[in-house]
C-alpha positions in Angstrom: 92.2 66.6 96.2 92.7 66.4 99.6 94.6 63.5 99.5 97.0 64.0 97.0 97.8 67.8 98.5 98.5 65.6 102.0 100.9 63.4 99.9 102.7 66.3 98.3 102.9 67.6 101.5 104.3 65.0 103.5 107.1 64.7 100.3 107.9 68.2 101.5 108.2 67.1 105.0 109.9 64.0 104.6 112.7 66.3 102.1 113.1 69.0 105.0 112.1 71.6 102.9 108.8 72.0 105.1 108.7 72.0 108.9 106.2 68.8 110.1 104.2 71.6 112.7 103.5 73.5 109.0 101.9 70.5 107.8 98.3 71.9 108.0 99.0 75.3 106.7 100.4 73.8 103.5 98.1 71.2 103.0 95.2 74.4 103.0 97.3 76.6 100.8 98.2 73.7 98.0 94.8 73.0 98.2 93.2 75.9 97.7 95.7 77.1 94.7 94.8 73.6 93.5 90.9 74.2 93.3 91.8 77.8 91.9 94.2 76.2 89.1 91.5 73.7 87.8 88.8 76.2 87.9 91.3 78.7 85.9 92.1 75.9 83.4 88.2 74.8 83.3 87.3 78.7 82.4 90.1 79.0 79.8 88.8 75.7 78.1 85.3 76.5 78.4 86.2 79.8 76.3 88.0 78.7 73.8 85.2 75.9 73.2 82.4 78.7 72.6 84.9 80.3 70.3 85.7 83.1 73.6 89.4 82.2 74.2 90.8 85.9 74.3 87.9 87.0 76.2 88.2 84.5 78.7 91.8 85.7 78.8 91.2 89.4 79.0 89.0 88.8 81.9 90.7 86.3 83.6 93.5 88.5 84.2 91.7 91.5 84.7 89.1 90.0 87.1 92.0 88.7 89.3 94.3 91.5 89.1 92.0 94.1 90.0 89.7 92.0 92.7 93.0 91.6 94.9 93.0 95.2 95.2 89.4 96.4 95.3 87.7 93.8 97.3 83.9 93.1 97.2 81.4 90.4 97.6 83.0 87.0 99.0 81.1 83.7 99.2 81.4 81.8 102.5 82.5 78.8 101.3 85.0 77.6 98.6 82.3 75.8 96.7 80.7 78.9 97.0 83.4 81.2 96.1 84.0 78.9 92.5 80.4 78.8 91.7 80.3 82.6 91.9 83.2 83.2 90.2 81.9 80.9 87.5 78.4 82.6 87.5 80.6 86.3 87.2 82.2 84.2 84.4 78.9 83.8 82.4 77.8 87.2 82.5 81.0 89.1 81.4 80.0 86.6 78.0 76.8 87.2 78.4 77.6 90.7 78.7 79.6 91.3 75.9 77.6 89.3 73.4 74.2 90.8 74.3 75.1 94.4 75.3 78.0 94.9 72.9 76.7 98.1 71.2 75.7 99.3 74.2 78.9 98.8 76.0 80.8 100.5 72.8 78.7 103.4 72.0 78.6 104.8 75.7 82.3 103.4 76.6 83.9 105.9 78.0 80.8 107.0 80.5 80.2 103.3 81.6 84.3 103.7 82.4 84.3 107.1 84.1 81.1 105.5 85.9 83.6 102.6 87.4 86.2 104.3 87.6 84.2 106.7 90.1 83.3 103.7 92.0 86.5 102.3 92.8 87.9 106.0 93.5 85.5 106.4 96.3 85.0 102.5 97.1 88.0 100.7 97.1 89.2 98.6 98.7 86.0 96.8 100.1 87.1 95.0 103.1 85.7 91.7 103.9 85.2 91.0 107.6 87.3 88.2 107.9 90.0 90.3 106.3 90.4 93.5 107.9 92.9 95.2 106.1 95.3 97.8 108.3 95.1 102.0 107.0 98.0 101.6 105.3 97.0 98.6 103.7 94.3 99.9 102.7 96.0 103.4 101.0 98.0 101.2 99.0 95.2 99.0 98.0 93.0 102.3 96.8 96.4 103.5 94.8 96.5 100.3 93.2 92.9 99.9 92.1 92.9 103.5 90.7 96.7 103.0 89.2 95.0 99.9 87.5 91.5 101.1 86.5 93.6 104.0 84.9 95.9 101.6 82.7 92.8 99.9 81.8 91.1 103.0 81.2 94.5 103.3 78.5 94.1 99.6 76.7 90.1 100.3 76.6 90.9 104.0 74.7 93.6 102.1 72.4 91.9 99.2 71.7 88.3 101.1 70.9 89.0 101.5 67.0 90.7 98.6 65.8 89.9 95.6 68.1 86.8 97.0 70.4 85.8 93.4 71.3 89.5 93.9 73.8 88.2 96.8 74.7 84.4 96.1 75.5 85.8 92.8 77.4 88.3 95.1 79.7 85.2 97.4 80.3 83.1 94.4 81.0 85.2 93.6 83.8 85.8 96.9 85.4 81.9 96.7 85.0 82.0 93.6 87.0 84.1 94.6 89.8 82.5 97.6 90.9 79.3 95.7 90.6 81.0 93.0 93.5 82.5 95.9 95.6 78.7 97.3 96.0 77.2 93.9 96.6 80.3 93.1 99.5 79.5 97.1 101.0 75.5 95.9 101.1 76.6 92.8 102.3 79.0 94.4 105.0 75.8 97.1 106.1 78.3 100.0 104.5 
């Protein structure tokens, strides 16, 4: 991978759309949305072989969306980071197979329950990103903002497709779990 982000790179370079003293910077950044491209792709395929294609959607883009605002758990390394994420990824479909009645006969608790968590929790800062106050107000008005127009699709979703719904819940689930493993982690 490595090798091929240097090559796009240096094409960059050599057009003058990227200064030469940037070189480094870029190659970590292509790199890194590289690895997080293929491990998005591997996901998506991986659902729609077991037959879990919108699920793997739903969370996908709920998992992402809301993790940039809340924080949590981060692994220390890349590998690290994508074998977690991966192992997050199998439980949400573990989740949602085995606890399905669960999750959709006490919905709306397990949601005020998350949504509780993130009011008081979020963001979770990570120590090697300290996030500035104001930062961090917006961040918190995001989550919530978010959690709340989840908390919408979950409600409208409930009676006529409630596997959408269960999988949004799933992942709310999910996050909060990560932003109390990243505040043990931190000693909060």
């Amino acid at each position: 991978m490595r090798k091929i982000t240097a090559r796009i790179v240096h094409f960059f370079i050599e057009s003058k759309v990227i200064d030469e003293t940037d070189q480094e910077i870029y190659e970590y950044g292509l790199e890194i949305l590289s690895e997080n491209v293929m491990l998005t792709v591997f996901l998506l395929l991986f659902g729609v072989m077991i037959g879990k294609g919108i699920e793997t959607c739903i969370f996908l883009f709920s998992f992402c969306w809301l993790r940039r605002f809340c924080g949590g758990y981060h692994a220390k390394t890349k590998r690290g980071c994508h074998i977690a994420t991966f192992i997050t990824y199998i439980v949400f479909l573990l989740g949602i197979v085995a606890f399905y009645k669960v999750v959709n006969k006490y919905m709306f608790a397990i949601y005020f329950v998350c949504l509780l968590i993130l009011i008081v929790y979020a963001p979770v800062q990570h120590k090697n990103k300290v996030l500035t106050e104001s930062i961090c107000k917006k961040n918190r008005i995001k989550a919530i903002g978010y959690t709340l127009l989840f908390g919408s699709i979950i409600y409208i979703f409930k009676f006529k497709l409630p596997m959408v719904s269960v999988a949004v819940l799933a992942t709310l689930i999910e996050v909060a779990l990560l932003m109390i493993i990243g505040m043990r982690e931190n000693g909060d």
